[in-house]
C-alpha positions in Angstrom: 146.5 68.9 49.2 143.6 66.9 47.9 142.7 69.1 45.0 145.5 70.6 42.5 145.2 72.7 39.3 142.0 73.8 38.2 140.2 71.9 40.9 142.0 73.2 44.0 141.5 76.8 42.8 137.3 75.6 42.5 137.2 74.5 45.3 139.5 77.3 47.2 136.4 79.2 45.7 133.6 76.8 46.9 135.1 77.0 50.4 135.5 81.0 50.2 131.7 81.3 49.4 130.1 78.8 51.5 132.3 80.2 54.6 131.0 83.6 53.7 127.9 81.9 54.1 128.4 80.5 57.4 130.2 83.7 58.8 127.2 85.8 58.3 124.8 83.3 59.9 127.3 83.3 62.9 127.9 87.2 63.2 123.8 87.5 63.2 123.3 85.0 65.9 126.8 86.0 67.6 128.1 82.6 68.1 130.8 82.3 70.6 132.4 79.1 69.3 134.8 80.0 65.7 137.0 77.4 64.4 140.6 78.1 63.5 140.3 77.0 60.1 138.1 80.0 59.2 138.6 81.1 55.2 141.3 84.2 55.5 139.8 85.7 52.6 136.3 86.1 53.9 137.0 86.2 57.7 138.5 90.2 57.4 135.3 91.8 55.8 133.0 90.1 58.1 135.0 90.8 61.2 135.7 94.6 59.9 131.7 95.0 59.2 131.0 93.3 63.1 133.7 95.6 64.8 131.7 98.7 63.3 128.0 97.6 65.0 127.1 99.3 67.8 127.4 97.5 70.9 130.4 95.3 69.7 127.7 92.8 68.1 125.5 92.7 65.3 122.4 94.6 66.0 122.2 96.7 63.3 119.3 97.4 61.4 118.4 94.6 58.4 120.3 96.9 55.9 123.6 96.1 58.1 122.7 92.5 57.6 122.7 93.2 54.0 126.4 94.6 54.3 127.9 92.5 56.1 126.7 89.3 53.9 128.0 91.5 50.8 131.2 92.2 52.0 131.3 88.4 53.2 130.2 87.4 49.5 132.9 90.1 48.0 136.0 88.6 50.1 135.4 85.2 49.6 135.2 85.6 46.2 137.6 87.8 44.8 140.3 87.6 48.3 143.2 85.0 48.4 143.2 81.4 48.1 142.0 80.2 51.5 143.7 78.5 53.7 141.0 75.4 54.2 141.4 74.6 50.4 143.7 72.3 51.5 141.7 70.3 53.2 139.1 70.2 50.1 138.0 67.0 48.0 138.7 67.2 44.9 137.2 67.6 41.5 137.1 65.5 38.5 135.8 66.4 35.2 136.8 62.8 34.5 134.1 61.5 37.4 131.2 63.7 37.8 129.5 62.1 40.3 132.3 61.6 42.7 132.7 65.8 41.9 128.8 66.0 42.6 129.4 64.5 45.9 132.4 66.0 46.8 131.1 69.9 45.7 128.4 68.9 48.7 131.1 68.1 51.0 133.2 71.0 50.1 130.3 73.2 50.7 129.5 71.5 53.8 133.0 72.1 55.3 132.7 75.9 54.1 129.4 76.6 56.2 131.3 74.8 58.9 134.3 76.2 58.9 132.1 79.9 59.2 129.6 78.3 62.3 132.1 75.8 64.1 129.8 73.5 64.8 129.5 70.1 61.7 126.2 69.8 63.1 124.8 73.3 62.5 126.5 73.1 58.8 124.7 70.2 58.2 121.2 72.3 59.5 122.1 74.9 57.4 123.5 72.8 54.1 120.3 70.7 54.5 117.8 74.1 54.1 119.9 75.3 51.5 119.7 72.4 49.4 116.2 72.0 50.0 115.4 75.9 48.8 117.2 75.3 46.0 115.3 71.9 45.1 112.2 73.6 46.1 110.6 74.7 42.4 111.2 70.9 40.9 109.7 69.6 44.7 106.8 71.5 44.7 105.5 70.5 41.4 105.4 67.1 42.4 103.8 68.4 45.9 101.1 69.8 44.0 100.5 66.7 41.5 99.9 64.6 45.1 98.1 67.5 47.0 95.7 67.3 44.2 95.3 63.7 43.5 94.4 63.4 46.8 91.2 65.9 46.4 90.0 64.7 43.9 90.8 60.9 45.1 87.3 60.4 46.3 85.9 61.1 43.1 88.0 59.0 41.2 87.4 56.3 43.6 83.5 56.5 43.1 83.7 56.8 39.4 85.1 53.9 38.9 82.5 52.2 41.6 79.6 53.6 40.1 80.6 53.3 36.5 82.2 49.8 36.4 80.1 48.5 33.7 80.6 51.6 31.7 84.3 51.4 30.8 84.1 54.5 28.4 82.3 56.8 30.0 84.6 55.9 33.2 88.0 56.8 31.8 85.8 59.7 30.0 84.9 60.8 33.4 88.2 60.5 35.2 89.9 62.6 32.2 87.2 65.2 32.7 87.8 65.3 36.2 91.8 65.2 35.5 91.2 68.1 33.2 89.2 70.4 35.8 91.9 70.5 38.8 94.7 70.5 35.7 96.5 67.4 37.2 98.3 64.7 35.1 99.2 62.0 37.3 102.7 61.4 35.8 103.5 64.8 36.1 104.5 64.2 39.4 106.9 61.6 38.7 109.4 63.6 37.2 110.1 66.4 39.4 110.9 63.2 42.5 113.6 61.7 40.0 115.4 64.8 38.9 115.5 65.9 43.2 116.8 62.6 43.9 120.8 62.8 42.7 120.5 66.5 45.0 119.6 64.4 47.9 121.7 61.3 47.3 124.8 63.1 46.6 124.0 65.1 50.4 123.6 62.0 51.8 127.0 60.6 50.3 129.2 63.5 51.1 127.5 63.8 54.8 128.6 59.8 54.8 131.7 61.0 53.8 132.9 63.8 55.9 131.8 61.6 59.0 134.7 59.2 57.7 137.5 61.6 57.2 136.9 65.3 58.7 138.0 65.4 62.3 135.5 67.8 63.5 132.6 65.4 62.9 133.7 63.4 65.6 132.9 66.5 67.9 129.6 66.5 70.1 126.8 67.8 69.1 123.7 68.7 71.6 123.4 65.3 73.1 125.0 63.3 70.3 128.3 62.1 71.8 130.1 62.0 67.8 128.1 62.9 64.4 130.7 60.5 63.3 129.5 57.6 65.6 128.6 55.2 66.8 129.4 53.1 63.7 133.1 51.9 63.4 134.6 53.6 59.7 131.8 53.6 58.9 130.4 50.4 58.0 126.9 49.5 58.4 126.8 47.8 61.7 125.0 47.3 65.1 128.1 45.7 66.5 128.5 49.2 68.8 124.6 48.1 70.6 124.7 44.3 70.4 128.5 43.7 70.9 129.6 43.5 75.1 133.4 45.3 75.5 133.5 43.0 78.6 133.4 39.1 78.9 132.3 39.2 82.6 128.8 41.5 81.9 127.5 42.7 78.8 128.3 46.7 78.1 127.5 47.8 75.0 130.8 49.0 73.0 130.1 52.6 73.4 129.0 52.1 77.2 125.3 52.5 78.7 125.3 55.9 78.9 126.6 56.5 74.8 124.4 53.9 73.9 121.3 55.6 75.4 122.8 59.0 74.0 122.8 57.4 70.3 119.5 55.2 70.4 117.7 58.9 70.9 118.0 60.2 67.8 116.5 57.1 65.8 113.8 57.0 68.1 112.9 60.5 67.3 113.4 60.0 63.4 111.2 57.4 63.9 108.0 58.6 65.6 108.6 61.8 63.7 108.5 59.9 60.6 105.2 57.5 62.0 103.6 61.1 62.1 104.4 62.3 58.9 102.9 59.1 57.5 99.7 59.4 58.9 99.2 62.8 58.5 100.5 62.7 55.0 98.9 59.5 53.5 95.4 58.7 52.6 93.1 58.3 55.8 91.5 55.2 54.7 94.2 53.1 53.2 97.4 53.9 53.8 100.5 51.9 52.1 102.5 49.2 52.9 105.9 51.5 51.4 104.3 54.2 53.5 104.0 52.7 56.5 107.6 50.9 56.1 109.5 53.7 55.1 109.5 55.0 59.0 110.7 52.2 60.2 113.4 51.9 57.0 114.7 55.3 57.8 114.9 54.8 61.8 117.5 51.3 61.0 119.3 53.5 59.1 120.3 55.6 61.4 120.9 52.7 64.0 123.6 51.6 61.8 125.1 55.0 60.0 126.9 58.2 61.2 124.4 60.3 63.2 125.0 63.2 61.5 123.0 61.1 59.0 120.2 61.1 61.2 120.7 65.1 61.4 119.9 65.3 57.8 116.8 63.0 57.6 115.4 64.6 60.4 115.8 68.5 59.3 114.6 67.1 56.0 111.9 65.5 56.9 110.5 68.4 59.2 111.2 70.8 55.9 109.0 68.4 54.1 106.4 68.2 56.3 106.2 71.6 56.5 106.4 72.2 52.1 103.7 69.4 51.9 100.9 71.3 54.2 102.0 74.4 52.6 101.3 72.5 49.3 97.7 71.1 50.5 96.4 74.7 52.2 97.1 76.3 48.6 95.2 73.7 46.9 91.8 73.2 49.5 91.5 77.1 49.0 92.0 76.9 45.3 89.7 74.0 44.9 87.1 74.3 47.8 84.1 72.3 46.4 86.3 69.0 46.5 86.7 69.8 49.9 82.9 69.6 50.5 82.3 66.0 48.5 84.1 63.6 50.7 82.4 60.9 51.1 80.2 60.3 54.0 80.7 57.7 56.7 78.5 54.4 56.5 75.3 55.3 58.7 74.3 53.2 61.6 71.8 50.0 60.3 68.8 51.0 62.5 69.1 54.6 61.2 67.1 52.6 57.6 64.2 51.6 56.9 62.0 50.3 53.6 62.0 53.0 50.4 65.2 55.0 51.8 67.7 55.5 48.8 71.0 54.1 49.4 73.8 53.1 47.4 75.1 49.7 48.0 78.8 49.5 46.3 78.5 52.3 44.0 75.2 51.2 42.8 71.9 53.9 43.8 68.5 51.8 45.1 65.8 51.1 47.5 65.4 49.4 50.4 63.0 46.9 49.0 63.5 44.3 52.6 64.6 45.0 55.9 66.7 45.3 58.3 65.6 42.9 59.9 66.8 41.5 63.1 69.8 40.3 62.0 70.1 43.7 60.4 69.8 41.6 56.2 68.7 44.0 53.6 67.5 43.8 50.1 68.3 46.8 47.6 66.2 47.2 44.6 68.6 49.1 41.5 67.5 51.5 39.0 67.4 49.1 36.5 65.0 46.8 38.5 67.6 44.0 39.8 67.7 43.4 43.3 70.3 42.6 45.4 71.0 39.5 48.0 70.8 39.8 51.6 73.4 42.2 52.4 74.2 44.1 56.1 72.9 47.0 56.4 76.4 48.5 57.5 77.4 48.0 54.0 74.8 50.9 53.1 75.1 54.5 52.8 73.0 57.6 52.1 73.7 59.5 48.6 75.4 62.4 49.5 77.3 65.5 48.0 79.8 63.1 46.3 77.3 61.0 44.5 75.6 64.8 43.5 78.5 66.0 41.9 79.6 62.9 39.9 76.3 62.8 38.5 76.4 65.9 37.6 79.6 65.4 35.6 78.1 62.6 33.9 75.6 64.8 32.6 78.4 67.2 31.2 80.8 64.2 30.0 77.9 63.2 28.2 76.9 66.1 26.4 76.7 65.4 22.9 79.1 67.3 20.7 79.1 68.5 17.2 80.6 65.6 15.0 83.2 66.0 12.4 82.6 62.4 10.6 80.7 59.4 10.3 82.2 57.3 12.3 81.8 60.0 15.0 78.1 60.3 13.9 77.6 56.7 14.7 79.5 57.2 18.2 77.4 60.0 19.3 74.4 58.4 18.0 74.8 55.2 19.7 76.0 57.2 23.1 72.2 58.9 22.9 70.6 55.4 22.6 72.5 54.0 25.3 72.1 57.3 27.5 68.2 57.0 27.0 68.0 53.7 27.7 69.7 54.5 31.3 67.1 56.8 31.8 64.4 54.5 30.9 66.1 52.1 33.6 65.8 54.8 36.3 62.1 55.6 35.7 
């Protein structure tokens, strides 16, 4: 046995639970395929609760369901010391992390032993750990969802405002403060997920190496376990020949096709994410790598690896537009400011207002042929030639941030002198602006 003492009866335990677990989902969906190392003590309420359905399967109503979990729930935790326990990692006070990992892969062999499929544990052990992460997830969901509203604002603050260092961090706190976002709040909530996640992705590493029944097919995998040898990092099994006289990959042409599909998928699933989740101007270099990062890894790792990135990334995917719906209907006038698209250079002529790199103004010259403009500022400079493509109209965007500006600057009530002065030289400067624009 790999676990004794204390350990061995926790994990006895952890096997009895997570079996219950997998039972259940297998007497709902009537799976025809049990394993023999099922968890005695959770195996006899289940089957007693199925043999009682009508029809010799479970199609009872949802309060049947509710039974036969419970009773699943009840004999794997109070029954006998199940038989799989043996087969257990152990735990370590002594090494946590090793006894993080290896709780995972305990848990994962319970499920399995329940569904008798490694694949479908790891489906199901994957969802599980990502409900349980979900409430430290989706903080940092909502910190990016609404970062990303209010991105154009920020973006044309800090163009409009560059030579006005103050009231530009004054306005991009403001704005901070209206949607009730703190940009490091995000951070946190991705670091404290992220041991969850590695110590899944270790113990899936893990049971690919040593449990038997991850070597099994699943759907058109050949092995979760392959097509890596022990599982070192390696594309000797796709570049290697097994024969001197014609190159044959190790696994053979028709494995090697069977194990290049899944990384293929991961891959242009992940290309999707990327775009539909990043910025739609300027997307990332780690963005745009990370797809490409994910899809090597699964060349060279177990496939059941490439099980869990995938079901995790499609949970993700689904969390994060969950995540932005919520925030567009909460915040619906950010939705309305984006900023417009550059308008074509013969749609301008002399005296239009346009804004030329954050900066409001006249045509004062052009286009011309060679579609050069001039653009006269408020505070009477006037530009160089410039293309007229690099002009745009002022639109809801540039409505709304001057309307902030109005608020941000809003004198207040001060409690001292030296705040006296500030508010009195933040009037002279605001008049003289005002001067500039008339």
């Amino acid at each position: 046995a790999r676990g004794s003492g204390w350990s061995a009866t926790a994990n006895g335990r952890i096997c009895s639970a997570a079996a219950a677990l997998g039972l259940a989902f297998r007497a709902c969906h009537r799976a025809t395929r049990p394993r023999a190392s099922v968890c005695a003590g959770a195996a006899k309420p289940v089957d007693a609760a199925l043999s009682s359905t009508p029809g010799g399967g479970f199609r009872g109503s949802w309060a049947a369901v509710a039974v036969t979990v419970a009773a699943a729930a009840v004999g794997a935790g109070f029954g006998p010391r199940p038989a799989l326990a043996a087969e257990l990692f152990p735990l370590d006070l002594f090494n946590p992390w090793e006894s993080f990992v290896n709780l995972n892969a305990n848990l994962i062999l319970g499920i399995d032993s329940g569904v008798g499929s490694a694949g479908v544990a790891i489906l199901l052990y994957t969802v599980f750990a990502k409900v349980i992460t979900y409430p430290i997830y989706q903080a940092s969901l909502r910190t990016s969802a609404l970062m990303r509203i209010i991105s154009p604002q920020v973006k044309q603050i800090q163009k409009q405002y560059q030579e006005d260092e103050a009231l530009r961090n004054k306005m991009v706190q403001s704005l901070y403060q209206k949607v009730g976002v703190n940009p490091i709040d995000g951070l946190l909530p991705v670091f404290a997920q992220l041991p969850v996640f590695l110590a899944l992705f270790y113990a899936i590493k893990k049971l690919a190496l040593q449990d038997e029944h991850f070597k099994e097919s699943f759907l058109w995998i050949p092995s979760l376990a392959g097509p890596v040898e022990a599982g070192s990092p390696s594309l000797d099994w796709l570049l290697k020949s097994k024969s001197a006289d014609a190159f044959e990959p190790l696994v053979g042409w028709g494995d090697a096709g069977l194990y290049l599909v899944l990384p293929v998928v991961l891959l242009a699933t992940q290309l999707l994410l990327a775009k539909v989740t990043s910025a739609p101007k300027d997307p990332d270099v780690v963005t745009l790598s990370f797809p490409f990062i994910v899809g090597f890894s699964t060349l060279v790792s177990p496939q059941g690896l490439g099980i869990y990135w995938l079901t995790n990334s499609l949970l993700t995917a689904a969390q994060t537009g969950y995540t932005r719906s919520q925030v567009n209907e909460e915040f619906p006038e950010f939705s309305k400011t984006f900023e417009a698209s550059a308008d074509l250079p013969d749609e301008f002529q002399k005296g239009d207002k346009v804004l030329l790199e954050g900066r409001a103004g006249v045509v004062s010259y052009g286009p011309d042929t060679d579609s050069d403009c001039k653009v006269r500022f408020e505070d009477g400079t006037e530009s160089g030639y410039v293309k007229a493509f690099l002009l745009r109209r002022p639109g809801m965007l540039d409505d709304s941030i001057s309307e902030m500006a109005v608020e941000v600057e809003k004198p207040t009530a001060p409690k001292t002198r030296r705040e006296t002065r500030l508010v009195k030289e933040r009037e002279k400067q605001r008049r003289r602006r005002q001067r500039a624009r008339a």
